[in-house]
Legacy VTK file of the C-alpha trace (Angstrom):
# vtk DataFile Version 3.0
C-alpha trace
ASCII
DATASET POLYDATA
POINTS 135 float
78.472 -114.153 -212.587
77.709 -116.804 -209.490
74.628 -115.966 -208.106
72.925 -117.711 -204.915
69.482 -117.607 -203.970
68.079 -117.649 -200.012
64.657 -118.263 -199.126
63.734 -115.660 -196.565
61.436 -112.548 -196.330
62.435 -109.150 -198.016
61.443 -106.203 -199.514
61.644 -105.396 -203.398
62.442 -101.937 -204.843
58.436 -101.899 -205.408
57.974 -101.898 -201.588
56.270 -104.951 -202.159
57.012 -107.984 -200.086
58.957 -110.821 -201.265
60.079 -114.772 -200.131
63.496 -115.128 -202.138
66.883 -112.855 -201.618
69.379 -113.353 -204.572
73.001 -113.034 -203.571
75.662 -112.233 -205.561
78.823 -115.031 -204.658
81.818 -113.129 -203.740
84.651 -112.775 -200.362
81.095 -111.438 -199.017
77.952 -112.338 -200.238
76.596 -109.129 -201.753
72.370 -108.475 -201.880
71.379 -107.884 -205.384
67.473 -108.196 -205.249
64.566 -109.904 -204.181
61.559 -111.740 -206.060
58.661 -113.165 -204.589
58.501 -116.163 -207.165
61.478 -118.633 -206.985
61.534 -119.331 -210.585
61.737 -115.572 -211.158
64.945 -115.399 -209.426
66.364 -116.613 -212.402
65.055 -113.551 -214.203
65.715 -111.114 -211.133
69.436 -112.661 -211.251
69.808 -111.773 -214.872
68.042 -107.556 -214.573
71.269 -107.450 -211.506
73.413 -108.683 -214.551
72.187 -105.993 -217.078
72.620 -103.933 -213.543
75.958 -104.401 -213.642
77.353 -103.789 -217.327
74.883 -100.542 -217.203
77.312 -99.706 -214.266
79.978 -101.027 -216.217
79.662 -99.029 -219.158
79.039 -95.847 -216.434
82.281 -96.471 -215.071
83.787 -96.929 -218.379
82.470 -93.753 -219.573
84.008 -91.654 -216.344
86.960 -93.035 -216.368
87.350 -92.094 -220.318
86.115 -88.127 -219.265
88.907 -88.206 -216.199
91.731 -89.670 -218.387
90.594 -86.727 -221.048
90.896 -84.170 -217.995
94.048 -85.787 -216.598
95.437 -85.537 -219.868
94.458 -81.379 -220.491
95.869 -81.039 -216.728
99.722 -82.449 -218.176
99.438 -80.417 -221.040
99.134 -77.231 -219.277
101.088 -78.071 -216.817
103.894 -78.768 -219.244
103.030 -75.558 -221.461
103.955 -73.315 -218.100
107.062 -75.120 -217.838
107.890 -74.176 -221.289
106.939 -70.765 -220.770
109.045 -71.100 -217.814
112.277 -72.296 -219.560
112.056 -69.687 -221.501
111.836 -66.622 -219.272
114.400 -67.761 -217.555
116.486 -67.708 -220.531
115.215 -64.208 -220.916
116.175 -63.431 -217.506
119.749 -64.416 -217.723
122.331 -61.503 -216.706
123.622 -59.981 -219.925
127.443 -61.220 -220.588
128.740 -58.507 -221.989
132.275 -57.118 -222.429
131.170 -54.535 -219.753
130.330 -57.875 -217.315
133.983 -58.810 -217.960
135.492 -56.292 -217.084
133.909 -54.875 -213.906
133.401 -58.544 -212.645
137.718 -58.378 -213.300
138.126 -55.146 -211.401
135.753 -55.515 -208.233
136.672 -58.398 -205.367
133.139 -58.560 -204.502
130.792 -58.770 -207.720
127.497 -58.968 -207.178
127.637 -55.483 -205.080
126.206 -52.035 -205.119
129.596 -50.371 -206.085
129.591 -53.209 -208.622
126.432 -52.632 -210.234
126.273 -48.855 -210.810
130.019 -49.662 -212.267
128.408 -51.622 -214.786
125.748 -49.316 -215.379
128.515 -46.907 -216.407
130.546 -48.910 -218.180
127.390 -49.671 -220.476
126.404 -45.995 -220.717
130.008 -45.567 -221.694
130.818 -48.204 -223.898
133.345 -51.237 -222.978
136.179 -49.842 -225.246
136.199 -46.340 -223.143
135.481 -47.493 -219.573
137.859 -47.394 -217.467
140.500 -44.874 -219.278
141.091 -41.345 -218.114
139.273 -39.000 -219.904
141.445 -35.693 -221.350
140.399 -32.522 -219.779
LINES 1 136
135 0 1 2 3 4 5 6 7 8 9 10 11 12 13 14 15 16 17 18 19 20 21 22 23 24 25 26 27 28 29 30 31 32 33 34 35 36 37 38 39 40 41 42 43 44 45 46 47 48 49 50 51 52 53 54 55 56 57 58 59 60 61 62 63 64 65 66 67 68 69 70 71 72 73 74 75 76 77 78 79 80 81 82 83 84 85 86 87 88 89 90 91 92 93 94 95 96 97 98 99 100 101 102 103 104 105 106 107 108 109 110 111 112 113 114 115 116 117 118 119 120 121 122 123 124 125 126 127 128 129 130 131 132 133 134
């Protein structure tokens, strides 16, 4: 990486004071440390380096765990809509013979009249709804 050292007066992570501020090149020259001997900037420029592929590897490492999470997220998410599908296949009206026929007889189906007629008709039986019975 392009590095850049300044000679001007800073503070190291020691507290101690220093004479040289290395720079990382960028759009915007970015601090990256300080060393009080210019020939050690050389050495201060390459700890920012091992700096920077420890954060490297950090990032790495988190984005791995959130893809992992992501990834457990989509699979439930997709299991519920399975389980979803399939109650609402359960949940379908029955489509019976009885359905048929009250559906054929009433002008306004889905009704109160309607639905107890249906009830009926299934207590009954399809073949013997509907007929007269012989008292």
């Amino acid at each position: 990486m392009p590095y850049t050292t300044r000679k001007r007066k800073c503070k190291m992570e020691s507290g101690e004071s220093g004479t040289h501020i290395i720079y990382k090149k960028g759009k915007k020259l970015t601090r990256v440390g300080c060393t009080s001997d210019p020939d050690g900037a050389i050495k201060a420029r390459y700890a920012a380096e091992k700096g920077t592929m420890k954060e490297n590897k950090l990032m790495e490492t988190i984005k791995e765990l959130v893809r992992e999470e992501l990834a457990a997220i989509e699979e439930k998410r997709k299991k519920r809509k399975s389980k979803r599908k399939s109650k609402r296949k359960k949940k379908k009206a029955k489509r019976d013979a009885c359905y048929y026929k009250v559906k054929a007889r009433y002008s306004v189906f889905p009704s109160a009249y309607a639905s107890g007629a249906l009830v009926k008709c299934r207590k009954v039986g399809a073949k013997n709804w509907g007929n007269k019975s012989k008292k």
